[in-house]
N, CA, C and O atoms as CSV, one atom per row, in Angstrom:
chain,resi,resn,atom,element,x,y,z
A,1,UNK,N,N,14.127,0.334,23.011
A,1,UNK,CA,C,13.198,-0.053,21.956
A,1,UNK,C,C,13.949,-0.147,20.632
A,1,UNK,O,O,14.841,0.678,20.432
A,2,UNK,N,N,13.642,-1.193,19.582
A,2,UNK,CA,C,14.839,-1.322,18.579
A,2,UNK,C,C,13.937,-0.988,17.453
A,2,UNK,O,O,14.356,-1.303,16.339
A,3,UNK,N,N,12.730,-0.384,17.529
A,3,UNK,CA,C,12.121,0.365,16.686
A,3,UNK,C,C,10.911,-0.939,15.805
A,3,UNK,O,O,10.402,-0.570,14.747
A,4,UNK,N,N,10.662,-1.975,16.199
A,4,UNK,CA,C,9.640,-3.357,15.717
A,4,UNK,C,C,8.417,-2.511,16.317
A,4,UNK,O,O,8.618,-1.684,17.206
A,5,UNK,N,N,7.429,-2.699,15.909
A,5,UNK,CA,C,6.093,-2.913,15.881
A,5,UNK,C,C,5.644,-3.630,15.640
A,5,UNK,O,O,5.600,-3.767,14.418
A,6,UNK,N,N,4.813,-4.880,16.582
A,6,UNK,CA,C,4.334,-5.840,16.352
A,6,UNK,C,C,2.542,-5.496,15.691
A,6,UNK,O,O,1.637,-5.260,16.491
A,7,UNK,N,N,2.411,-5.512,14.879
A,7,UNK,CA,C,0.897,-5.304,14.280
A,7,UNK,C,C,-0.021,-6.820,14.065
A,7,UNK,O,O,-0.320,-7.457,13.055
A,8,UNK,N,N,-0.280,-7.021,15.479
A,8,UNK,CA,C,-1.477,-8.096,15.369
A,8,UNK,C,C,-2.395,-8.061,14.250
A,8,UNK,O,O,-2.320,-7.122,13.457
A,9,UNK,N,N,-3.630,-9.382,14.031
A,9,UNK,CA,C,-4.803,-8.866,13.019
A,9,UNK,C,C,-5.592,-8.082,14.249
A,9,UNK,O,O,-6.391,-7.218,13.887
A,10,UNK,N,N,-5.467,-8.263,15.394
A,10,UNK,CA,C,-6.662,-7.473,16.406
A,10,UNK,C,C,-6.346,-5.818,16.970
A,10,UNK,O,O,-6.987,-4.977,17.600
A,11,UNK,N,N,-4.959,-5.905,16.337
A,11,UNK,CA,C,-4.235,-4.585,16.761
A,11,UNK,C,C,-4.363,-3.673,15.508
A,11,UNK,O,O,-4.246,-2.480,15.788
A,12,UNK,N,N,-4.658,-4.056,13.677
A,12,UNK,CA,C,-5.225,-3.623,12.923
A,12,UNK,C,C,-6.217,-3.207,12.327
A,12,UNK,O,O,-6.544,-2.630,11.289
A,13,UNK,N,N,-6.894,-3.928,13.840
A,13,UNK,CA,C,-8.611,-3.750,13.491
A,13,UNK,C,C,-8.985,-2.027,14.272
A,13,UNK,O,O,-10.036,-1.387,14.244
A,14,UNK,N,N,-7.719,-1.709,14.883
A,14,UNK,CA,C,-7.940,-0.364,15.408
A,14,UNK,C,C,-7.659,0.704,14.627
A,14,UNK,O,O,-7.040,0.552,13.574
A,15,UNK,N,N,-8.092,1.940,15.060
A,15,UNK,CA,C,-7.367,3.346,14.538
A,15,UNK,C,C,-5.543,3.486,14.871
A,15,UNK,O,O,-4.736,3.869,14.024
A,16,UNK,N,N,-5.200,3.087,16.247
A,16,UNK,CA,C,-4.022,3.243,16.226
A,16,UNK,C,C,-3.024,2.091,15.607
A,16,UNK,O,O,-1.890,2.474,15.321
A,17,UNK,N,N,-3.396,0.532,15.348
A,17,UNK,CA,C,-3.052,0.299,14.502
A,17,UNK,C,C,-2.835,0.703,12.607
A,17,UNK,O,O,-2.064,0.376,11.705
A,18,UNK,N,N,-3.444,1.150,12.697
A,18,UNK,CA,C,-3.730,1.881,11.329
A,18,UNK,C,C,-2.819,2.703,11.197
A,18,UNK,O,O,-1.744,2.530,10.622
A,19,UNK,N,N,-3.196,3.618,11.712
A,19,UNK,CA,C,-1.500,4.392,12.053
A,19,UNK,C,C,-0.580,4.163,12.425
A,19,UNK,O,O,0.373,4.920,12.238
A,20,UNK,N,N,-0.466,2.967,13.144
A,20,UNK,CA,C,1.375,2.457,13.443
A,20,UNK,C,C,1.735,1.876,11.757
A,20,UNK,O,O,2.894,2.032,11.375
A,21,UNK,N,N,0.632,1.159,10.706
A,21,UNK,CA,C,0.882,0.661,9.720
A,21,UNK,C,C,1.152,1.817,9.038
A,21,UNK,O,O,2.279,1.901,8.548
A,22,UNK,N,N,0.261,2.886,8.862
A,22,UNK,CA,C,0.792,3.670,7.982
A,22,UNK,C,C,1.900,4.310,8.185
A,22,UNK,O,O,2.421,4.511,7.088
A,23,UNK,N,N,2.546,4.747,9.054
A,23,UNK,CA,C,3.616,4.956,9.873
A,23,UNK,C,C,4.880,4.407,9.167
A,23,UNK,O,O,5.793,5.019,8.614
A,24,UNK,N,N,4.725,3.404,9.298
A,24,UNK,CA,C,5.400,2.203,8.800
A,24,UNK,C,C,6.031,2.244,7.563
A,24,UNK,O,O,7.177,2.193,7.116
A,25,UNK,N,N,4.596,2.379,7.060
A,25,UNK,CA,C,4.420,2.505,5.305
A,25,UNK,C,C,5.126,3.608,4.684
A,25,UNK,O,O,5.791,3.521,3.652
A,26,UNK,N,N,4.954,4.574,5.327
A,26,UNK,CA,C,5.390,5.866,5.238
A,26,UNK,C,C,6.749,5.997,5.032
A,26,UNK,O,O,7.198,6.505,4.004
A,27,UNK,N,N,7.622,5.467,6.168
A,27,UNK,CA,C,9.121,5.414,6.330
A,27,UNK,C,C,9.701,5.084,5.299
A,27,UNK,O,O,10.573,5.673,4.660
A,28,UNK,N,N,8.818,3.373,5.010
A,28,UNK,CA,C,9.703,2.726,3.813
A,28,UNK,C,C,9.509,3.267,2.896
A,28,UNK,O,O,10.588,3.191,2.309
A,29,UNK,N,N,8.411,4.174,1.882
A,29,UNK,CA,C,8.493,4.413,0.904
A,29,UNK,C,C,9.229,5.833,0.504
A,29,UNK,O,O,9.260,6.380,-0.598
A,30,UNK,N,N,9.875,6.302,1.891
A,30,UNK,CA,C,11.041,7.530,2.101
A,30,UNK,C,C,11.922,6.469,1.713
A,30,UNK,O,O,12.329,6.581,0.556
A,31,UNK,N,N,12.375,5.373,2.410
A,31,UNK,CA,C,13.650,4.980,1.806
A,31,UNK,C,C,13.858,4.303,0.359
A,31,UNK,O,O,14.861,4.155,-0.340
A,32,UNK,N,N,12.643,3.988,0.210
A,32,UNK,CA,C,12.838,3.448,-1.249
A,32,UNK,C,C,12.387,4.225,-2.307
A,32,UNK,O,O,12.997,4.207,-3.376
A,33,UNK,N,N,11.105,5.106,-2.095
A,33,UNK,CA,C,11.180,5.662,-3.174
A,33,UNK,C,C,11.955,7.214,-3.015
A,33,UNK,O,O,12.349,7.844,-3.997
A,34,UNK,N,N,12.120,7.795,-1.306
A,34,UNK,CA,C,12.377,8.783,-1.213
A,34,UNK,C,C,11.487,9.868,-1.370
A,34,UNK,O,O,11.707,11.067,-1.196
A,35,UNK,N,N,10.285,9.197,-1.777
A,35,UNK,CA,C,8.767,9.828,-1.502
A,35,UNK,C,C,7.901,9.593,-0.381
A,35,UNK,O,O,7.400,8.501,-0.647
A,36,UNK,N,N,7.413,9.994,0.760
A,36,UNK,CA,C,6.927,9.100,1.677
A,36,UNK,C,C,5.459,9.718,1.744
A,36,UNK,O,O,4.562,9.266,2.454
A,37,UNK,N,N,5.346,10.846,0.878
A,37,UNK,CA,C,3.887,11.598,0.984
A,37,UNK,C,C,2.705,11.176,-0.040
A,37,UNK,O,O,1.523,10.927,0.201
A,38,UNK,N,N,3.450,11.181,-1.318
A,38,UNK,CA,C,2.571,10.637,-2.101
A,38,UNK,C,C,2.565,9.681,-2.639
A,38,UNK,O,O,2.016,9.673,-3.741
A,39,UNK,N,N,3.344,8.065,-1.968
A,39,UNK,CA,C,2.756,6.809,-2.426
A,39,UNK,C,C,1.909,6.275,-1.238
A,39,UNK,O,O,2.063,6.703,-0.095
A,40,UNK,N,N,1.233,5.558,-1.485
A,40,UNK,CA,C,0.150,5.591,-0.099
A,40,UNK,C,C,-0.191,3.725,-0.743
A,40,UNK,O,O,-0.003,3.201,-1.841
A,41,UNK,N,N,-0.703,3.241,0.463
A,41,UNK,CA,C,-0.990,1.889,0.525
A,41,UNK,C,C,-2.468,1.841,0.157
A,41,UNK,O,O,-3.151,2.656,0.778
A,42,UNK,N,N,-2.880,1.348,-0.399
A,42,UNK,CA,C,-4.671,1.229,-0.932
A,42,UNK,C,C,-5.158,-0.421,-0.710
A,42,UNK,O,O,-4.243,-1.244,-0.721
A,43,UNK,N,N,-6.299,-0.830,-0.548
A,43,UNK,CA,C,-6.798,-1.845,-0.205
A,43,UNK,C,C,-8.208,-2.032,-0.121
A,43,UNK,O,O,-8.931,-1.318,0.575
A,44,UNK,N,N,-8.724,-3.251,-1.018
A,44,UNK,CA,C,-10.379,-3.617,-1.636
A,44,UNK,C,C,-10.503,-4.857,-2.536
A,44,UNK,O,O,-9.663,-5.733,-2.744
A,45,UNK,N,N,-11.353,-4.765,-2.866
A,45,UNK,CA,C,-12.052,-6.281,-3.838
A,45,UNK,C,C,-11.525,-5.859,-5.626
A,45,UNK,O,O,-11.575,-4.799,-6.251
A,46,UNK,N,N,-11.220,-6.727,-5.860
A,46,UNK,CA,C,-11.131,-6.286,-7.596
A,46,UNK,C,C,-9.455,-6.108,-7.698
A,46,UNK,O,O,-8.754,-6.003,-6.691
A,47,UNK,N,N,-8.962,-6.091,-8.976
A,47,UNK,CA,C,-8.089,-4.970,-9.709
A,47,UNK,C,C,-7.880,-3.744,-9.226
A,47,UNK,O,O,-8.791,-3.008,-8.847
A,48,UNK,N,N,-6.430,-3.394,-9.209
A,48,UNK,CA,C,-6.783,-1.323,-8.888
A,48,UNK,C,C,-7.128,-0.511,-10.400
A,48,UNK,O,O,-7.894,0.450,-10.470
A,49,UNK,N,N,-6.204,-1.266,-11.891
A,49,UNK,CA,C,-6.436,-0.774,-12.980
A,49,UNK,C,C,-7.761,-0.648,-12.967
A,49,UNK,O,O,-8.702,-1.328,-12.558
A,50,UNK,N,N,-7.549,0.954,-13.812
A,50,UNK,CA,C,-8.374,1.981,-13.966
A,50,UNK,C,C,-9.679,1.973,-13.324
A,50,UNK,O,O,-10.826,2.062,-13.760
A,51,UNK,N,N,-8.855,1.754,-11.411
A,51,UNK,CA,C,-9.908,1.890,-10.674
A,51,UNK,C,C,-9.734,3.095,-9.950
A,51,UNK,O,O,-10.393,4.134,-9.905
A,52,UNK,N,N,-8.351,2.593,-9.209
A,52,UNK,CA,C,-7.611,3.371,-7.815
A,52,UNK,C,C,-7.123,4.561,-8.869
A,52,UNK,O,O,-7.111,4.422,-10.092
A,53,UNK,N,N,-6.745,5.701,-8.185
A,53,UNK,CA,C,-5.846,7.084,-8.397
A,53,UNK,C,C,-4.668,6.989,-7.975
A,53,UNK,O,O,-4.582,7.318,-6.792
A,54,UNK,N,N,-4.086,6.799,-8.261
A,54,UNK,CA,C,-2.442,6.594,-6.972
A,54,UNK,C,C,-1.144,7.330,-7.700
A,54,UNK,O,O,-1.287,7.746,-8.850
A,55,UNK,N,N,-0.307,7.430,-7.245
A,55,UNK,CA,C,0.951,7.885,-7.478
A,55,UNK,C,C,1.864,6.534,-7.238
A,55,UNK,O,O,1.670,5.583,-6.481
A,56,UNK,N,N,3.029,6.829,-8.252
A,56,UNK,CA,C,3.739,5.711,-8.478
A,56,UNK,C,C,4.490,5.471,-7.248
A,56,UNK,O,O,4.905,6.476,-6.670
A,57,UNK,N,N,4.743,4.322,-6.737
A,57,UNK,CA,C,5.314,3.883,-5.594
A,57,UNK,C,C,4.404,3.343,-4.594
A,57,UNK,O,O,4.883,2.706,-3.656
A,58,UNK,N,N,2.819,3.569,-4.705
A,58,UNK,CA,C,1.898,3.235,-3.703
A,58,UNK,C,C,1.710,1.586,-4.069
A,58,UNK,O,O,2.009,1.019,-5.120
A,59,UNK,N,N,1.142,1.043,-2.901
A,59,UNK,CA,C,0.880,-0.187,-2.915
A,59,UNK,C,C,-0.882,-0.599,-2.689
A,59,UNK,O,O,-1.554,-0.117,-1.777
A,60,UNK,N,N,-1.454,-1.642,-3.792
A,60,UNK,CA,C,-2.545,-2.160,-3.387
A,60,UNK,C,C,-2.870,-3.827,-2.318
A,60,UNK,O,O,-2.169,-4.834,-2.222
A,61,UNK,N,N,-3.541,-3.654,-1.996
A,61,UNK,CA,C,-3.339,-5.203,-1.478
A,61,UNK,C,C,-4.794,-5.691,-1.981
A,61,UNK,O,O,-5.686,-4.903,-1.669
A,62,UNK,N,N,-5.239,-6.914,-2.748
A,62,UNK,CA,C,-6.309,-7.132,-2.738
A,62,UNK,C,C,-6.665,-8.251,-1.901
A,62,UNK,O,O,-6.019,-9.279,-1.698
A,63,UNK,N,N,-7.991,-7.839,-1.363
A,63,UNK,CA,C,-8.579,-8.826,-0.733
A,63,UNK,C,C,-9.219,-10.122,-0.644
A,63,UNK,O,O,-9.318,-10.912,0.294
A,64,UNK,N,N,-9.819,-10.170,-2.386
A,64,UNK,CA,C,-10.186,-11.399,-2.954
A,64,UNK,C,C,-8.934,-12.049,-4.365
A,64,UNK,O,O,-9.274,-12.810,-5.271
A,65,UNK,N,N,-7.832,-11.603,-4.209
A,65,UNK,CA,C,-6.838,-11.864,-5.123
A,65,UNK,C,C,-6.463,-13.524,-4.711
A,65,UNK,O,O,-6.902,-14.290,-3.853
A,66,UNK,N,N,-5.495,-13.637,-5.713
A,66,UNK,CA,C,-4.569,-15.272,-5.497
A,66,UNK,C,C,-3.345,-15.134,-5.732
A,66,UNK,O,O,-2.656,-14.134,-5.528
A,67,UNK,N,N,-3.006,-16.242,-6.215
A,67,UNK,CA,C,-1.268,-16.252,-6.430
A,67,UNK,C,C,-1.034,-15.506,-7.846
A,67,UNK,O,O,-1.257,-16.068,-8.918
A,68,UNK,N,N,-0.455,-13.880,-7.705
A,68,UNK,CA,C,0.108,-13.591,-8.495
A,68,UNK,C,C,-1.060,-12.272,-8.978
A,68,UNK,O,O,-0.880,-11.547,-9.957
A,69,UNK,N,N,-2.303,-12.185,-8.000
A,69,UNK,CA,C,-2.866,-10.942,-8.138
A,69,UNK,C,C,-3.112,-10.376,-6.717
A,69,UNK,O,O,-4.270,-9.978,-6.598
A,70,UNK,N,N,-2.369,-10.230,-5.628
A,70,UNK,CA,C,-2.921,-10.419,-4.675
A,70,UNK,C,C,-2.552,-9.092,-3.822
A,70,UNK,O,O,-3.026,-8.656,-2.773
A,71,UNK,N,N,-1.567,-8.637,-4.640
A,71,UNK,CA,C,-0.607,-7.569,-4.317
A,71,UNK,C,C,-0.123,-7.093,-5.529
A,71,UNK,O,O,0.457,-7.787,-6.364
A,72,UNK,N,N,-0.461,-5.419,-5.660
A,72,UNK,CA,C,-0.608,-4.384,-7.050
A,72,UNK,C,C,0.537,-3.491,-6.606
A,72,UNK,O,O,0.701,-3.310,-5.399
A,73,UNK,N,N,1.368,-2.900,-7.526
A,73,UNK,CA,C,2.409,-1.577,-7.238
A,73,UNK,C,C,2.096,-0.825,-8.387
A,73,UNK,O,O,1.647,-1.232,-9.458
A,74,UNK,N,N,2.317,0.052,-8.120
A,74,UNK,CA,C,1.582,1.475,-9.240
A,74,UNK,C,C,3.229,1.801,-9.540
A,74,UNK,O,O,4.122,2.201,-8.793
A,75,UNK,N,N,3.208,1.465,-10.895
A,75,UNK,CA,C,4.581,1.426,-12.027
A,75,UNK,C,C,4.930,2.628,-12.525
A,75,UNK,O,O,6.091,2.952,-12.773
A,76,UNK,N,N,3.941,3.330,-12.688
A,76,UNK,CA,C,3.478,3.972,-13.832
A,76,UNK,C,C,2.228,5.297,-14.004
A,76,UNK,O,O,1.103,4.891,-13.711
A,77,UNK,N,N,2.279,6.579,-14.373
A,77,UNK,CA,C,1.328,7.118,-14.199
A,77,UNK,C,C,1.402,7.739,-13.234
A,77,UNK,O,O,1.645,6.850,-12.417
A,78,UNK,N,N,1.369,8.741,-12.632
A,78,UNK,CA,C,0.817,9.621,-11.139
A,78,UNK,C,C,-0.073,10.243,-11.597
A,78,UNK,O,O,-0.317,10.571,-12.758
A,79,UNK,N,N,-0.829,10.500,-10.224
A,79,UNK,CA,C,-2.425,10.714,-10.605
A,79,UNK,C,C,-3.281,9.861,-11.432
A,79,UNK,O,O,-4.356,10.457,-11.499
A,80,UNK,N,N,-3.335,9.014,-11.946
A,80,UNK,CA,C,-4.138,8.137,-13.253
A,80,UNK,C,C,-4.666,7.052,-12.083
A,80,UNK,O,O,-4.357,6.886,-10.903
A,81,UNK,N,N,-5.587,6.414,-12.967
A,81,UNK,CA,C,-6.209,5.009,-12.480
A,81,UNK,C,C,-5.085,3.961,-12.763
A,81,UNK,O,O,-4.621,3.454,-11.741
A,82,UNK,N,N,-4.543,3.527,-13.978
A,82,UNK,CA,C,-3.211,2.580,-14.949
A,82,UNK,C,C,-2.334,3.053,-14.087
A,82,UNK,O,O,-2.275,3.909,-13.204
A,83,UNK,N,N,-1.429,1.972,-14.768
A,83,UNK,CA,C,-0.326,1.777,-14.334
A,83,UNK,C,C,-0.009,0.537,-13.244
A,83,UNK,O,O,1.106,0.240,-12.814
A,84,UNK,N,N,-1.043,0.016,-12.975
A,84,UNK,CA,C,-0.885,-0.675,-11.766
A,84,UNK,C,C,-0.386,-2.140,-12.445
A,84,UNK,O,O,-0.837,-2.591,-13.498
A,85,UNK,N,N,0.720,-2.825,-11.544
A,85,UNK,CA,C,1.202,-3.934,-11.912
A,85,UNK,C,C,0.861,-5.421,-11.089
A,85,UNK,O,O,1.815,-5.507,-10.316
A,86,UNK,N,N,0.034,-6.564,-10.877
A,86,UNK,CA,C,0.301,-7.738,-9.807
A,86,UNK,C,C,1.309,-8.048,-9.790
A,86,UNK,O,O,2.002,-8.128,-10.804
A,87,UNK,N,N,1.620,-8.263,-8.863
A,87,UNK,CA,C,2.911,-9.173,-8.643
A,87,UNK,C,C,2.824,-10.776,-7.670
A,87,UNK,O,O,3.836,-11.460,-7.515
């Protein structure tokens, strides 16, 4: 096994998908931020500013976003709603 996880949309619609993603999520933000506990992936309708709580390094994905709001990284702030950046 060379360590891929294929995450279908029908394989995300589960609990154990969920957890192979967060899994996932987890690893990389050990290697990049070297934090893997408290940046966490978040996901909903809207903006995360001064919505979401997050710690810096977590990721939003929005669901009704476009080009250039569609995907949020928390810059800034731990613990706070701010800080959150589109990219």
């Amino acid at each position: 096994m060379d360590g891929f996880i294929e995450l279908t949309n029908e394989k995300l619609q589960t609990p154990e998908g969920i957890s192979d993603l967060n899994r996932m999520f987890k690893k990389l933000f050990q290697v990049i931020a070297g934090d893997g506990e408290k940046a966490r992936v978040y996901y909903g309708y809207g903006s995360p500013e001064n919505v979401v709580v997050a710690n810096v390094g977590s990721i939003y994905l929005r669901k009704d976003g476009g080009v250039g709001s569609s995907v949020y990284f928390k810059e800034a702030n731990n613990d706070a709603a701010n800080g959150w950046g589109a990219k």
